[in-house]
C-alpha positions, 0 to 999 in steps of 0.5 A: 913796072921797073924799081927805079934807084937812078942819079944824074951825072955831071958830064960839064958846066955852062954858066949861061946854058938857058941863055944860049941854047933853051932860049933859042928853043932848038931840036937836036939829033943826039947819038949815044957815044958807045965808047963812053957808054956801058950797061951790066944786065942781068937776064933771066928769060923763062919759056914754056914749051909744048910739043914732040920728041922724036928719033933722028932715024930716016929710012932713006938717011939715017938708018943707024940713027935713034927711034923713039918707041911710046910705052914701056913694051910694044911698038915699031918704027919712029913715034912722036912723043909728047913733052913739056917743058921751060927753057930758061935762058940766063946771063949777065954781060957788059956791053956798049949799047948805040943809039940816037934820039931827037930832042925839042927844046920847048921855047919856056925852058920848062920841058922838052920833047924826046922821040924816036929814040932807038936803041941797040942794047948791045952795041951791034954786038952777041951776047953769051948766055946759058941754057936748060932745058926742063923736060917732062915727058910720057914714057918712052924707050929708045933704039939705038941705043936702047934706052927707057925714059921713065915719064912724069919725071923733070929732066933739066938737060943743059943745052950750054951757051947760046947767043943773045943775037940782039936786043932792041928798044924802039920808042912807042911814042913822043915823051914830055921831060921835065927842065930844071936849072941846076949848077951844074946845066939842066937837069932832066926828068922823065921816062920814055916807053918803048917796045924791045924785041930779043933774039937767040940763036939756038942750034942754028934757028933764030927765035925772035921775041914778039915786042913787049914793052919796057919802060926806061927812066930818063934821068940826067943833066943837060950841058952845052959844049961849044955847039952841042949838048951833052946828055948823060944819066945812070940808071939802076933798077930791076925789071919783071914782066911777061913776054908774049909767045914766039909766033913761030913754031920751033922745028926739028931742033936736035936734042941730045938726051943722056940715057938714064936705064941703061945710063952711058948712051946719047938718044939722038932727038929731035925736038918740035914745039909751040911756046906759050907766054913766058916771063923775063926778068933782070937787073939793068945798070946803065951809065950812058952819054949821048952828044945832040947837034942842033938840027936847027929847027924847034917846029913851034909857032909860039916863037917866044914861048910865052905860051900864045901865038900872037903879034910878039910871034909874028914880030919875030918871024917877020924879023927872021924873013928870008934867013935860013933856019932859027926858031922862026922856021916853023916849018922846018923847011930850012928858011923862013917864008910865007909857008911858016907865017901861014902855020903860025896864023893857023895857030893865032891864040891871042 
């Protein structure tokens, strides 16, 4: 679980914000205003890695080309030879992130609705992060050039910058915050739960995470400006958590080595390989505002919030007959009708 040191901003005022927006129990679209939001992250990504090295040599493409021999004498032609190893992707950036999300504003005042929150950490942009390469292997020479690779010895191997393509987070499901009347608007408290996916760039094959999930504070204060809320929060906190291996298998990806005995040549490798669970961990630091236009519809039966569905309910809806949307419109179908005094008959509680 992330270890959590987050304060709410104060984006404006509204003197009678439950008045005129919580009373009216609304659902609003909210999409992350990118230019006035940032996050710095830090990522570390640690992988392990089990598979094969060989010599680029082909008979038909390549004849000037390495081949890698298994032991220290003997052997003929281009072999295979077994590695492991712990890729390790680092970097810290500051990006934009974007995204949107729906909030239902639950007619009590006391709490809201957040779901379908997506966002795109980067902002539709590439990172740059760095890479090593933590190689062992069993002993093997090279031709072309010759060379000896003594085996059971770590060789870190930096592989230079790589490209952090995306990094997603998508809601897993509806979350339930908290609503408190503070000076300044309403204060919201809660966190949301999504499932996020990385994906690198790495000698032109993209590796693609399997989701895992990534637990995100939601902190904040609520404001009205004209038709429209505001929602801003800051949230700092660290993360640490296993991530699953990458279902697909890595394949002929180049791998230059330095030779070691003789030093001065390149051994011109070719790297495949199955990955196991890995680990990611990092520092998140994030100031975001999202704007929320009214979608016009709450989907509520219980009208007044009263917390039963009954004749004051009905009241209000028989009120409302004919107009267009408004918190009578249970059924979010853009007027109130005989389908939305059905559903809140369907829900009677008195």
């Amino acid at each position: 679980m992330p270890v959590n040191r987050i304060r709410p901003i104060v984006l404006a005022t509204c003197g009678s914000f439950l008045f005129c927006t919580v009373a009216s129990a609304q659902s609003y679209q909210f999409s992350i205003e990118q230019s006035e939001s940032s996050i710095q992250q830090s990522l570390d990504v640690s992988v392990p890695l089990n598979g094969t090295l060989i010599g680029n040599y082909d008979a038909e493409t390549n004849l000037d080309g390495t081949r890698t021999l298994p032991g220290l004498f003997g052997g003929s032609g281009n072999n295979p030879i077994d590695f492991s190893a712990t890729a390790v992707i680092t970097g810290s950036n500051s990006i934009s992130p974007s995204g949107a999300f729906t909030l239902d504003i639950d007619p009590s005042g006391a709490s809201a609705t957040i779901d379908g929150f997506q966002m795109d950490v980067l902002g539709g942009d590439t990172a740059t992060l760095s890479a090593t390469f933590n190689l062992v292997y069993d002993t093997f020479r090279t031709v072309s050039p010759n060379g000896l690779f003594i085996g059971g010895i770590e060789l870190p191997i930096p592989l230079g910058d790589i490209q952090l393509l995306s990094w997603t987070l998508e809601q897993i499901e509806p979350s339930t915050l908290t609503l408190v009347e503070s000076p300044a608007g309403i204060d919201l408290v809660g966190s949301v739960t999504f499932n996020t996916v990385f994906s690198f760039s790495l000698a032109d094959q993209e590796l693609v995470t399997d989701p895992l999930p990534f637990v995100l504070p939601l902190v904040g204060t609520l404001v009205e400006s004209g038709e429209t809320l505001e929602l801003g929060f800051i949230s700092d906190f660290d993360f640490d958590q296993p991530i699953p291996a990458i279902e697909e298998p890595i394949e002929n990806v180049p791998l230059p080595i330095p030779t070691i005995l003789p030093p001065g040549g390149t051994a011109n490798l070719l790297l495949s390989a199955t990955s196991s669970e890995g680990t990611t961990s990092g520092q998140w630091s994030s100031s975001v505002v999202a704007v929320g236009e009214p979608s016009g519809c709450a989907g509520n039966p219980d009208i007044d919030g009263n917390g039963s569905v009954n004749g004051a309910d009905l009241a209000a809806l028989l009120s409302s007959w004919n107009q267009n949307g408004g918190a009578a419109d249970i059924n979010c179908d853009g007027t109130v009708n005989g389908a939305d005094l059905s559903e809140l008959l369907a829900s009677w509680s008195i």
